[in-house]
Backbone bond lengths (Angstrom), bond angles and torsions (degrees), N, CA, C in turn:
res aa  C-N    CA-C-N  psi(-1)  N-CA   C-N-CA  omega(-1)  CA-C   N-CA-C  phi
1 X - - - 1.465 - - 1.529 109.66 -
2 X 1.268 129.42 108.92 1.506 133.15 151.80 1.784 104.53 -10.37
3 X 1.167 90.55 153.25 1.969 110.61 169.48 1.634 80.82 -133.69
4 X 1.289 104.78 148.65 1.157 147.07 115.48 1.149 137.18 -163.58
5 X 1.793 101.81 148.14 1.454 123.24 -135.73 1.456 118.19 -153.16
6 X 1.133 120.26 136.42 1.508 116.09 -166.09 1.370 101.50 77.94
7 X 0.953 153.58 91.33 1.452 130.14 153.34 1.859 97.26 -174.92
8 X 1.859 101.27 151.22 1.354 99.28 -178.00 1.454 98.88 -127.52
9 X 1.182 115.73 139.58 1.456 139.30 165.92 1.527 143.11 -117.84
10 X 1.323 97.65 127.78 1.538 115.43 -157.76 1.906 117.34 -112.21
11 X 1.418 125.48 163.58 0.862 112.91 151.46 1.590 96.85 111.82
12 X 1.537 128.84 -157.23 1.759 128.69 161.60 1.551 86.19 -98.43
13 X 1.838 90.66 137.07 0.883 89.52 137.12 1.714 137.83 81.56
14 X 1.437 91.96 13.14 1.943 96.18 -163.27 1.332 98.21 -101.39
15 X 1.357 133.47 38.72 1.378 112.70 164.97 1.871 87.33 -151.13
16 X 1.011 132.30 54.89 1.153 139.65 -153.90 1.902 98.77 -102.53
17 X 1.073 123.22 103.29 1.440 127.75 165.48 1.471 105.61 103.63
18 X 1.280 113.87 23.51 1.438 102.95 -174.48 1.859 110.11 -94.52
19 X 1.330 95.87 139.32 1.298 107.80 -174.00 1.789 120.00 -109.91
20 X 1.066 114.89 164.70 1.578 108.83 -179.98 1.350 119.72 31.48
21 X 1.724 108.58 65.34 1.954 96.05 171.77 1.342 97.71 -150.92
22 X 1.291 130.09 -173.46 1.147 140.71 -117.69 1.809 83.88 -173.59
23 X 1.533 104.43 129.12 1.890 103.65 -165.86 1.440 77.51 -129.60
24 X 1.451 120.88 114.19 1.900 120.39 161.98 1.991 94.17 -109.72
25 X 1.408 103.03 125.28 1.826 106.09 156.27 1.516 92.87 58.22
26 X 1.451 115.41 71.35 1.464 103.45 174.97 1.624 85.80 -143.10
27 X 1.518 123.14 131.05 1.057 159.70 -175.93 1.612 118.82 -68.09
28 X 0.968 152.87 15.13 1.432 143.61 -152.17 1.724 105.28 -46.92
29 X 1.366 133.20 108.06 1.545 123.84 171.05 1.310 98.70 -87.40
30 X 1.400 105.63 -158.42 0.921 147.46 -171.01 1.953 118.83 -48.28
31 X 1.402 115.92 103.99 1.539 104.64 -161.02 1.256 118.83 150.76
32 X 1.430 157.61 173.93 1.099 139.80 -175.48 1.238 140.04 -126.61
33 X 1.613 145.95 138.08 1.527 124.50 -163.84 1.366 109.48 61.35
34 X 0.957 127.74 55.87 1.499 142.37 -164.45 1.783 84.40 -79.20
35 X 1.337 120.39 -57.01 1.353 126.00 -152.50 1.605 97.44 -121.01
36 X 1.389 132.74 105.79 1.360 116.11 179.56 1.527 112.08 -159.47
37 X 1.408 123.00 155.82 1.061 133.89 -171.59 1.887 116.00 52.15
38 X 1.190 119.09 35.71 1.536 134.03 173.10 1.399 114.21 -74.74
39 X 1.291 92.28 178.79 1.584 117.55 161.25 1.336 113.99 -175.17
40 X 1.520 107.63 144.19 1.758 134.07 167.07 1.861 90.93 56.98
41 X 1.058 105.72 77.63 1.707 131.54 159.57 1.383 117.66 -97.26
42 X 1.247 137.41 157.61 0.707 123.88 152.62 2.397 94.94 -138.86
43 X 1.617 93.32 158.19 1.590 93.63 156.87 0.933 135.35 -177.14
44 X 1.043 117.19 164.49 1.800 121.18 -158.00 1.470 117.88 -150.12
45 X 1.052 93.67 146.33 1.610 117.91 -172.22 1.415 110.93 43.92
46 X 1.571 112.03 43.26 1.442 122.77 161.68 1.393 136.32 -91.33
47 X 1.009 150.70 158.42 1.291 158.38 175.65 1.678 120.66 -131.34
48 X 1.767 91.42 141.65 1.097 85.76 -168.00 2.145 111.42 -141.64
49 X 1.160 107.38 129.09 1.814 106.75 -166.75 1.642 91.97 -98.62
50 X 1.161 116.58 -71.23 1.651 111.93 -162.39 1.462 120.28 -50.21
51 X 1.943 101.40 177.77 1.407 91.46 -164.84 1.918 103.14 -91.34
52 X 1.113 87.28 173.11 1.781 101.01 173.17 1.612 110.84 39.33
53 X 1.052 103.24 57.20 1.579 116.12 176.15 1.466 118.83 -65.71
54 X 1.531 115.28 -60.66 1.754 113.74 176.26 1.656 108.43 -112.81
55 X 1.447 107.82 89.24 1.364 114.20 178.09 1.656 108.51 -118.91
56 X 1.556 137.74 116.40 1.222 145.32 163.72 1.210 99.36 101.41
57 X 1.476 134.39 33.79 1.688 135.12 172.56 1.333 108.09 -102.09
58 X 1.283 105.76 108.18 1.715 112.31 166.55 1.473 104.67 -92.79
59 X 1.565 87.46 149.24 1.845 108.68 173.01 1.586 93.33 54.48
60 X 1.505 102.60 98.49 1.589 108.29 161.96 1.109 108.59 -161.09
61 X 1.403 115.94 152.82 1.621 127.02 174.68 1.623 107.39 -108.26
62 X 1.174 114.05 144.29 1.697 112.27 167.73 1.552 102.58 -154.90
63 X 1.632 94.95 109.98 1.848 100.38 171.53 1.181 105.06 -119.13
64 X 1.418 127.38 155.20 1.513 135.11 174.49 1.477 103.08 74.43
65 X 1.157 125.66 36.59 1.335 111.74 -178.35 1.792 94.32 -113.36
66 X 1.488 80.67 176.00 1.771 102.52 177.40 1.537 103.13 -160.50
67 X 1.653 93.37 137.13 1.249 117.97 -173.82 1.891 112.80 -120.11
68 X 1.538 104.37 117.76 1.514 80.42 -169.37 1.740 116.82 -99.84
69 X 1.338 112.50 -164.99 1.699 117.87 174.78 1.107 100.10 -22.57
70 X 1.219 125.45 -58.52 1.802 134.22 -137.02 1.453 113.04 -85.84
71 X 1.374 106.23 -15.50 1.814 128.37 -161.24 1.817 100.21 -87.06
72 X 1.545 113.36 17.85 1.564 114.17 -170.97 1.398 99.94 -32.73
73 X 1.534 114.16 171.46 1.227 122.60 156.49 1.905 130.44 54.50
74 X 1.488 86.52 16.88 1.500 105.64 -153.31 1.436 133.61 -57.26
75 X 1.581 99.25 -25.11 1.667 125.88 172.46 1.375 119.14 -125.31
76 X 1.327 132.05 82.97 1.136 128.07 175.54 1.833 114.52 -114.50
77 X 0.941 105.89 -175.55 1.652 98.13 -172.06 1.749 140.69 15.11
78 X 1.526 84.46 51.57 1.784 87.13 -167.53 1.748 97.50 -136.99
79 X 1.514 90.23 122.62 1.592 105.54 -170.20 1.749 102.42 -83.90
80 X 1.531 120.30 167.17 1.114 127.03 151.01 2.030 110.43 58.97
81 X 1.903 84.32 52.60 1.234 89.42 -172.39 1.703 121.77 -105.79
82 X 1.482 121.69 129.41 1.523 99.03 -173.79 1.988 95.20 -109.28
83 X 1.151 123.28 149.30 1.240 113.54 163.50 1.407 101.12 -144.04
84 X 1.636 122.44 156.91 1.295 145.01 -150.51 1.642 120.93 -142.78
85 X 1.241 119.09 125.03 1.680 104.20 161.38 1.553 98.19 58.08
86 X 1.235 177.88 -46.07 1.160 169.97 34.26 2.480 110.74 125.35
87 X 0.943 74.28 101.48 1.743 75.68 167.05 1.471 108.20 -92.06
88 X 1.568 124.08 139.37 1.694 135.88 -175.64 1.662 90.13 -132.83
89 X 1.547 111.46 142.56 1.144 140.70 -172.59 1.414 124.05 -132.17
90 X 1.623 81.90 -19.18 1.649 73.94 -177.31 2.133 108.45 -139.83
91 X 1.146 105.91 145.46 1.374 129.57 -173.82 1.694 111.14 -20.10
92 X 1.525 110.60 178.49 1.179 120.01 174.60 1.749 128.81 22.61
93 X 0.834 113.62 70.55 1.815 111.07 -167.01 1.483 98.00 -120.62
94 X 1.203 110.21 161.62 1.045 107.48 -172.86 1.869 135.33 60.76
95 X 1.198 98.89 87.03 1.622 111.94 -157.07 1.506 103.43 -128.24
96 X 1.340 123.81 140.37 1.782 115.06 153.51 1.699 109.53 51.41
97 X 1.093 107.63 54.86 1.454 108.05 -158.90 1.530 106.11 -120.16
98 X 1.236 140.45 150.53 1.633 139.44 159.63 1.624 103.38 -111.87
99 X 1.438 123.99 177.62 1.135 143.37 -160.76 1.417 110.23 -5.53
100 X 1.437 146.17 102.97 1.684 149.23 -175.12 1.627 92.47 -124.56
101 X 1.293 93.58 120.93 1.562 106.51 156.51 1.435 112.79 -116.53
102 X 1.485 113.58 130.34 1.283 125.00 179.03 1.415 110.48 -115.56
103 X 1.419 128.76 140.91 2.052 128.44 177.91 1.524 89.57 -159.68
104 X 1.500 112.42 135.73 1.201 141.53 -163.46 1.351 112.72 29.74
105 X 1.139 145.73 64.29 1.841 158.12 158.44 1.182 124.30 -79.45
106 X 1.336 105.60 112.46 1.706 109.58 177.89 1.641 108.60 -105.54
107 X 1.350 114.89 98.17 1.412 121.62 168.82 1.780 110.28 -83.75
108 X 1.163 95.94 129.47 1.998 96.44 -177.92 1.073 111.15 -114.36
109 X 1.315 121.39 -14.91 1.719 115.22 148.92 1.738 101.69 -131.19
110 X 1.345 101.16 115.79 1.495 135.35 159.69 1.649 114.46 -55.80
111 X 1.600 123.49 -16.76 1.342 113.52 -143.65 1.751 86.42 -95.36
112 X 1.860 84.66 134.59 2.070 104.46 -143.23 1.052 137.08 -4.88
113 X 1.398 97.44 67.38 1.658 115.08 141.68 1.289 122.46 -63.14
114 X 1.728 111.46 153.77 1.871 106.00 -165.47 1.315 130.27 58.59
115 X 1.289 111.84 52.15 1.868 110.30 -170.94 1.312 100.26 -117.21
116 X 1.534 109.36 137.41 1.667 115.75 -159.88 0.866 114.31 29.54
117 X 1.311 134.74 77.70 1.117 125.98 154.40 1.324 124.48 -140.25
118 X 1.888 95.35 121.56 2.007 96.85 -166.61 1.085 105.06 -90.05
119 X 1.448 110.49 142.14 1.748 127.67 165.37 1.749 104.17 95.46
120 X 1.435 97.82 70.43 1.902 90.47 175.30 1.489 111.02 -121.99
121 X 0.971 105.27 126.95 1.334 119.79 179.67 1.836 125.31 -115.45
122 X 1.025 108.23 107.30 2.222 123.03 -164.54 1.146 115.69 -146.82
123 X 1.565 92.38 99.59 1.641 120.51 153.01 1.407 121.68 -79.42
124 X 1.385 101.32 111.51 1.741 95.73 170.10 1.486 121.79 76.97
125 X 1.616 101.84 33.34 1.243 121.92 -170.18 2.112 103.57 -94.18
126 X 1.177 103.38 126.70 1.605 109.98 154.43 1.090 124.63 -117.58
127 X 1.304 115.21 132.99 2.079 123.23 172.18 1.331 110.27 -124.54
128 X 1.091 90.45 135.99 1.295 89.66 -169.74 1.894 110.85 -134.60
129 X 1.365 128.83 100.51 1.473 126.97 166.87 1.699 92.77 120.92
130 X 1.217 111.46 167.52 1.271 102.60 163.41 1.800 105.66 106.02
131 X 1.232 98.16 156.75 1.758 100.15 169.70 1.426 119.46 -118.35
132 X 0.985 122.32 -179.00 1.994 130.04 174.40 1.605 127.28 39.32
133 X 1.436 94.98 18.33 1.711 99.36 179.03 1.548 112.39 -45.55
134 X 1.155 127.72 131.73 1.530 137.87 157.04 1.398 88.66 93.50
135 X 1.304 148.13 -8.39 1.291 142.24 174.84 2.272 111.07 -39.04
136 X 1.441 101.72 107.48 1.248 115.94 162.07 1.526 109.10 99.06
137 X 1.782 113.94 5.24 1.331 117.91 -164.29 1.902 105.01 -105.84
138 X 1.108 105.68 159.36 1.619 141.12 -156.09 1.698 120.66 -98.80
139 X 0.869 122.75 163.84 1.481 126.13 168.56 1.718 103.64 15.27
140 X 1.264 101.34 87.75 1.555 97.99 176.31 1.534 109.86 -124.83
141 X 1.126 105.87 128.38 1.631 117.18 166.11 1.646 118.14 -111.92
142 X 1.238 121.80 110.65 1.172 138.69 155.68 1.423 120.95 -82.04
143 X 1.878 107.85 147.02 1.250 114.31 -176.53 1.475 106.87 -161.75
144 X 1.326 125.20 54.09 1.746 130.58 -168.02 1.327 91.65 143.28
145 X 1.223 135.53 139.64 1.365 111.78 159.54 1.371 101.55 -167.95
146 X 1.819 146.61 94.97 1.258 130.46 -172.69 1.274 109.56 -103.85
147 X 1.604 141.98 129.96 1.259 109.87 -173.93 1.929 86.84 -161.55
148 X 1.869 102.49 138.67 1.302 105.38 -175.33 1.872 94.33 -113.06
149 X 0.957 123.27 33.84 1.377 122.07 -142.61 1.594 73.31 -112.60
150 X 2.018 121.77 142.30 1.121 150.36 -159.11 1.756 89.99 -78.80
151 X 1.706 109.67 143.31 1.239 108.16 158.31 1.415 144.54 50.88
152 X 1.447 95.12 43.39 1.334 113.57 -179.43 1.667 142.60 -101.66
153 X 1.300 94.95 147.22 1.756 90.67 -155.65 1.521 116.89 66.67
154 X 1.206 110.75 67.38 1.461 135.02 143.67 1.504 147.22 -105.77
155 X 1.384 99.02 102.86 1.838 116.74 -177.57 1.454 87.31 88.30
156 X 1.622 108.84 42.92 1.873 86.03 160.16 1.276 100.61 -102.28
157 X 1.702 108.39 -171.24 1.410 123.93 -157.64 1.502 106.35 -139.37
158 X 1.384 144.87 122.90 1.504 148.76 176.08 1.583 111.29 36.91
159 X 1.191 95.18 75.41 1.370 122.10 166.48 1.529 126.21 -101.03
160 X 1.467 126.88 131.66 1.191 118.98 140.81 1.372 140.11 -138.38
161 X 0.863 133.94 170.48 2.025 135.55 -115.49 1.674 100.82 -146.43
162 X 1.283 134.26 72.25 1.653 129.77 -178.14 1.664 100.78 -83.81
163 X 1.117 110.58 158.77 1.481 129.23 175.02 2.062 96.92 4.10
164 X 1.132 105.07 97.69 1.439 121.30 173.18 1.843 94.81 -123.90
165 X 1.554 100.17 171.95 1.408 123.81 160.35 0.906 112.69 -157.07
166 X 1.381 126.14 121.91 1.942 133.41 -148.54 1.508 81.46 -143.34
167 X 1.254 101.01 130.95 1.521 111.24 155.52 1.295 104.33 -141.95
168 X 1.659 116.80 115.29 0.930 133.89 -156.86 1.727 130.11 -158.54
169 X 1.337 162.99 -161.50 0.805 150.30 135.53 2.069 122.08 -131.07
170 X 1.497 106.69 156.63 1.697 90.64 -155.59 1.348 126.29 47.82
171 X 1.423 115.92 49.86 1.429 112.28 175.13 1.571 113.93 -91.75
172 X 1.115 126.11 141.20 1.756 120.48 166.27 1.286 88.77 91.05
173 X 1.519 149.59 24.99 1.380 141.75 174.40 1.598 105.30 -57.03
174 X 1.481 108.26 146.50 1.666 109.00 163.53 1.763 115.59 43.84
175 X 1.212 100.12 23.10 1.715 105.67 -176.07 2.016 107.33 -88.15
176 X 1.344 118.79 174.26 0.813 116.26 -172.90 2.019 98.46 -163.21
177 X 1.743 90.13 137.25 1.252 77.72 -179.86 1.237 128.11 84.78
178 X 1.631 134.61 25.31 0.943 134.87 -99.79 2.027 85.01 -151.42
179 X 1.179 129.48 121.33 1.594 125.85 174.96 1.192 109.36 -146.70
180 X 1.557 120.75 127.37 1.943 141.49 -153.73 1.543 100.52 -130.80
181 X 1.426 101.77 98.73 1.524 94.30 163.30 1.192 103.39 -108.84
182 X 1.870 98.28 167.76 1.769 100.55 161.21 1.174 127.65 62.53
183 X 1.512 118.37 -9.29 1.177 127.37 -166.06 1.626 129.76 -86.17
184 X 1.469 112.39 171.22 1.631 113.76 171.04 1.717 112.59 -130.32
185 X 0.996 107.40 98.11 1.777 108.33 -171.94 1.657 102.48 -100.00
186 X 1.104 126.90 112.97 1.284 155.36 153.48 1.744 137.69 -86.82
187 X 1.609 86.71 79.88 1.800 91.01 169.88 1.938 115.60 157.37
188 X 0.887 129.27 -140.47 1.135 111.47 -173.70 1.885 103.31 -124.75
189 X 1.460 79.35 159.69 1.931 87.64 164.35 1.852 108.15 57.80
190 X 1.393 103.66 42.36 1.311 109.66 178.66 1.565 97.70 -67.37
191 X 1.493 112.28 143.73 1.393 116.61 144.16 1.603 95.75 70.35
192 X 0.670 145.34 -20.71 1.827 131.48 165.91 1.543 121.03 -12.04
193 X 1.164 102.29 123.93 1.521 103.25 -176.99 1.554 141.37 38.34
194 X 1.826 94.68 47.19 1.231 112.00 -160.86 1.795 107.54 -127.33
195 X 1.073 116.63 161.64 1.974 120.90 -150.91 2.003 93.93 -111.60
196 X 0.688 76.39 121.49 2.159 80.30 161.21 1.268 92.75 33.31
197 X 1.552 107.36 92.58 1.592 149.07 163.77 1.340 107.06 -112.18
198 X 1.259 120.30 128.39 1.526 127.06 152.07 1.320 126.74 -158.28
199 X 1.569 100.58 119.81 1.366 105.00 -176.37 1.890 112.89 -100.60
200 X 1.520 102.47 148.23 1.612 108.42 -177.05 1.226 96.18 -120.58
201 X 1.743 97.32 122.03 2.062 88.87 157.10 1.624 121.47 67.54
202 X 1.457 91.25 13.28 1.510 117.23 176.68 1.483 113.62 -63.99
203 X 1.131 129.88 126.26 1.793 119.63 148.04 1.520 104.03 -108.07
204 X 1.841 96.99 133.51 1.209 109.76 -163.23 1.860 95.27 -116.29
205 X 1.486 105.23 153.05 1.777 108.65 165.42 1.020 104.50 -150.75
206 X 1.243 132.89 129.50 1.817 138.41 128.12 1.124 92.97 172.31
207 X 1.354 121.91 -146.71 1.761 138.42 -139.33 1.437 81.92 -147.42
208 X 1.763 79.92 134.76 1.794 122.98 159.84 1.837 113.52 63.15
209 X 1.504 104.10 32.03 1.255 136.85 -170.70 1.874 100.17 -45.51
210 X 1.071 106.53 150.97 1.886 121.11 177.63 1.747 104.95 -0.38
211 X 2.028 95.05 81.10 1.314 112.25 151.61 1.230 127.36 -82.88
212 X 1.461 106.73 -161.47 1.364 104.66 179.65 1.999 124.02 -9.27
213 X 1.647 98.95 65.20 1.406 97.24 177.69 1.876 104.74 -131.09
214 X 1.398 88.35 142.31 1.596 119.38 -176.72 1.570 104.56 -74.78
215 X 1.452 127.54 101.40 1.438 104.47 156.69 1.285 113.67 101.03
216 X 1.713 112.82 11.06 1.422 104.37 -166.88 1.549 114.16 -97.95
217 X 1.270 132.88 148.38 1.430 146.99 -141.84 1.516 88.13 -136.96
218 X 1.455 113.72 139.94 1.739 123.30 164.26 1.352 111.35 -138.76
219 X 1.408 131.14 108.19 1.374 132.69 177.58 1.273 111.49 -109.05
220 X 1.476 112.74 129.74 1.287 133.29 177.56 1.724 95.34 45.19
221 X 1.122 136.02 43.17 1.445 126.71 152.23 1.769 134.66 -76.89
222 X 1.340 134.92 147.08 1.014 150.93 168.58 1.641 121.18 -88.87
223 X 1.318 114.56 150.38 1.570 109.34 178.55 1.570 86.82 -126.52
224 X 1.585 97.81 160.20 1.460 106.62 146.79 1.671 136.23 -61.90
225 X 1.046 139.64 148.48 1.655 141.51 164.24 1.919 97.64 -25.06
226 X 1.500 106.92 -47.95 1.647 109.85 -142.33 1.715 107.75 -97.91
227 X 2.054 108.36 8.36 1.056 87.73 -157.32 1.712 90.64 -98.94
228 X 1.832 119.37 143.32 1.263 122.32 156.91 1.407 119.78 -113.95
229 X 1.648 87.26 -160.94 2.060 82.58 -169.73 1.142 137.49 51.32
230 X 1.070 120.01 27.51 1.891 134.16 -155.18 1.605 78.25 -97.98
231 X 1.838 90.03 151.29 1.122 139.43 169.93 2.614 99.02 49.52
232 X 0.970 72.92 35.06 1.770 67.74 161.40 1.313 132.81 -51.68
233 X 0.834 119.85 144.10 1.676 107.62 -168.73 0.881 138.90 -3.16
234 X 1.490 119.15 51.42 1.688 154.89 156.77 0.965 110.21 -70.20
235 X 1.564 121.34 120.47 1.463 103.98 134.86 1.790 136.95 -80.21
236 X 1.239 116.78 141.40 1.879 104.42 -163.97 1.169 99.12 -145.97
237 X 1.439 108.81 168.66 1.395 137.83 161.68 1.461 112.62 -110.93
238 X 1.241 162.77 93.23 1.285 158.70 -126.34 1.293 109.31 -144.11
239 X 1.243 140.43 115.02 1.475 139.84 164.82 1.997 105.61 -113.84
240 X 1.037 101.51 89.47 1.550 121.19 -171.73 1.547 113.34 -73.28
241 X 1.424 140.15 98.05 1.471 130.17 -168.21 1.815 94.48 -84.61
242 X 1.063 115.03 151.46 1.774 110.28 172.01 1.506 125.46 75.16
243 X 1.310 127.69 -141.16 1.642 125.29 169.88 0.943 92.94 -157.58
244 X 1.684 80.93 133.26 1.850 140.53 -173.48 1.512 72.58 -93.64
245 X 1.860 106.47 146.50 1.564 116.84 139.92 0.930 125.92 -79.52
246 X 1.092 125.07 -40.91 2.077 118.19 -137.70 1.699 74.31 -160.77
247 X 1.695 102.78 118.33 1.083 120.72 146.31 1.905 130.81 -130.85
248 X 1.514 117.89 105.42 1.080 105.14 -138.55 1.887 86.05 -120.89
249 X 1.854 93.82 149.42 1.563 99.84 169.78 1.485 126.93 32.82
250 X 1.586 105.26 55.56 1.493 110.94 173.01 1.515 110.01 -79.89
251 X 1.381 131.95 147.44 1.620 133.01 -167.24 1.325 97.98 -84.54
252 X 1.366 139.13 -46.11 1.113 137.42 175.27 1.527 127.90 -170.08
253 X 1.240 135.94 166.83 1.395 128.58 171.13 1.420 108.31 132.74
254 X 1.607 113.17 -146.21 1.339 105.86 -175.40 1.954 97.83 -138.87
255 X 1.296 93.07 140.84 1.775 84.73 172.48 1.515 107.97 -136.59
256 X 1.348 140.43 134.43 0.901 135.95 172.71 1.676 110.86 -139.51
257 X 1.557 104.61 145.50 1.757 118.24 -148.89 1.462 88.01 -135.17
258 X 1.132 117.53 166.95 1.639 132.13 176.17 1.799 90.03 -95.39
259 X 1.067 118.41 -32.42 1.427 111.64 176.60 1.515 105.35 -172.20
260 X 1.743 111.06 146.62 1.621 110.63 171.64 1.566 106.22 -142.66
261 X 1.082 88.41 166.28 1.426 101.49 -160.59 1.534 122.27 -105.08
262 X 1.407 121.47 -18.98 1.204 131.28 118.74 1.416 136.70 -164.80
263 X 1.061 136.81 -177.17 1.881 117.13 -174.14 1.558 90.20 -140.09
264 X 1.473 107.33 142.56 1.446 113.58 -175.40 1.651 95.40 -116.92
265 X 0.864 106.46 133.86 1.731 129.06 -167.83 1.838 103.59 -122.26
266 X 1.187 135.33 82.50 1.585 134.78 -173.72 1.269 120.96 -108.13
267 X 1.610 104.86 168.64 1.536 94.92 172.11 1.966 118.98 -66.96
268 X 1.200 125.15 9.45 1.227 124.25 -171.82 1.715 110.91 -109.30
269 X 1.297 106.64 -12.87 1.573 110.07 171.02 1.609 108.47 -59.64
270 X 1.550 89.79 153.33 1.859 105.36 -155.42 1.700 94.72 -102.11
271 X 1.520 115.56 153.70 1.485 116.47 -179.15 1.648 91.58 -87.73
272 X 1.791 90.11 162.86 1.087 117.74 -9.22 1.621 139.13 -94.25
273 X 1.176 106.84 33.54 1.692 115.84 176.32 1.151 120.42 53.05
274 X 1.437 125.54 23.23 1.464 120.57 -158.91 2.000 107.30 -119.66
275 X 1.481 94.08 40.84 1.578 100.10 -178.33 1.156 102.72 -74.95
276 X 1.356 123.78 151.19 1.884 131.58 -178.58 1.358 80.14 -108.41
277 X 1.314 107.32 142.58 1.555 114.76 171.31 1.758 111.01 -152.11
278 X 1.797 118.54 97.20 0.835 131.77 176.37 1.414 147.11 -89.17
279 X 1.245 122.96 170.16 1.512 114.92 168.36 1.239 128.48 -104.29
280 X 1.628 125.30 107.14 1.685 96.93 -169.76 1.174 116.44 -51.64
281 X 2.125 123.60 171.07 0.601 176.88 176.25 1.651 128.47 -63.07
């Protein structure tokens, strides 16, 4: 594998087709496609300012790196990616992508990061600001995950989510396939109109919580004091630890709470209306 090392590069485009090397302390400024159309790279302890720096690189590693404001758009079309230890600064990363492994990543603007992109895998991932992260992406496995960043996880597909803390609103929209352990979801309009949802061991908060959803399952979960309107024209399976307030117009299934506080039953509930909804025991 090539070294090169020490060295800073400027301009379109100056590292364009390089194959089999190894990037230690290499600078990318100001300029564009700094890194493009590659394969089997690896790099470290690099930095990087300009725009569209790693676009069309298959099979690459990058730990210790940093990407700043200016580096928008910075990873798009690059398969068979592992990255490590790494600070991101700047917007939209991660685009059109296959297999991404992420472990300890600090993204500081989230705003769409992860778009289409099948096969992602992030341990110990934070995002932070930003809107539509993971919007349109696939086979996702989570395992760390803190993120206050707007609107997340939308129109994804067979995902699952270990010890996260999302504070967020419209998260899990139109998703499918969908499994929450361990978790803390914070904000409103979770899960809306979304197919085979299930959360374990969840603590949930905000308003008008898993509507219009197909198929949704709750094990051993918690609500906040403040959350109402839960489960709206859902169908569910619900195992509720504590007291739920306001559970209104579920389509069908079974829900059971240690205690609730009240359930609104109207002329606008959808057939067939035949949810059992209890108090434990």
């Amino acid at each position: 594998m090539k070294l090169i090392k020490n060295q800073e590069f400027g301009g379109e485009r100056p590292l364009f087709e390089v194959h089999g090397a190894r990037l230690e302390n290499i600078t990318i400024v100001d300029g564009e496609s700094g890194i493009k159309h590659c394969s089997d790279i690896e790099a470290d302890a690099c930095k990087f300012y300009g725009k569209y720096p790693w676009w069309h690189v298959d099979r690459c590693l990058i730990t210790n790196c940093y990407f700043a404001p200016g580096s928008r758009s910075a990873i798009w079309y690059t398969n068979d990616l592992v990255m490590r230890d790494c600070t991101i600064d700047g917007p939209k990363f991660f685009r059109e992508m296959k297999n991404v492994t992420l472990e300890r990543v600090l993204i500081t603007d989230a705003d769409e990061t992860f778009w289409k992109v099948d096969g992602l895998k992030i341990k110990d991932v934070e995002l932070r600001g930003g809107t539509y992260p993971f919007m349109f992406s696939r086979n996702i496995e989570v395992d760390g995950l803190v993120s206050d960043a707007k609107y997340v996880f939308q129109y994804c597909k067979d995902v699952v989510v270990r010890n996260a803390k999302i504070t967020t609103k419209d998260s899990f929209w139109e998703c499918e396939n969908i499994t929450i352990y361990d978790s803390e979801l914070n904000g409103e309009y979770l899960a809306w109109h979304s197919k085979n949802v299930r959360l374990v061991n969840c603590k949930l908060s905000g308003e008008q919580l898993l509507c219009y959803a197909k198929d949704l399952v709750l094990e051993n979960c918690t609500f906040d004091a403040a959350c109402d309107r839960v489960f709206e024209y859902s169908t569910v399976e619900a195992d509720i630890r504590g007291h739920i307030d306001n559970i209104k117009n579920p389509t069908s299934g079974h829900i059971v709470a240690d205690s609730i506080g009240s359930v609104t039953l109207d002329e606008n509930i959808r057939q067939p209306a035949d949810c059992v909804i209890t108090v434990r025991k």
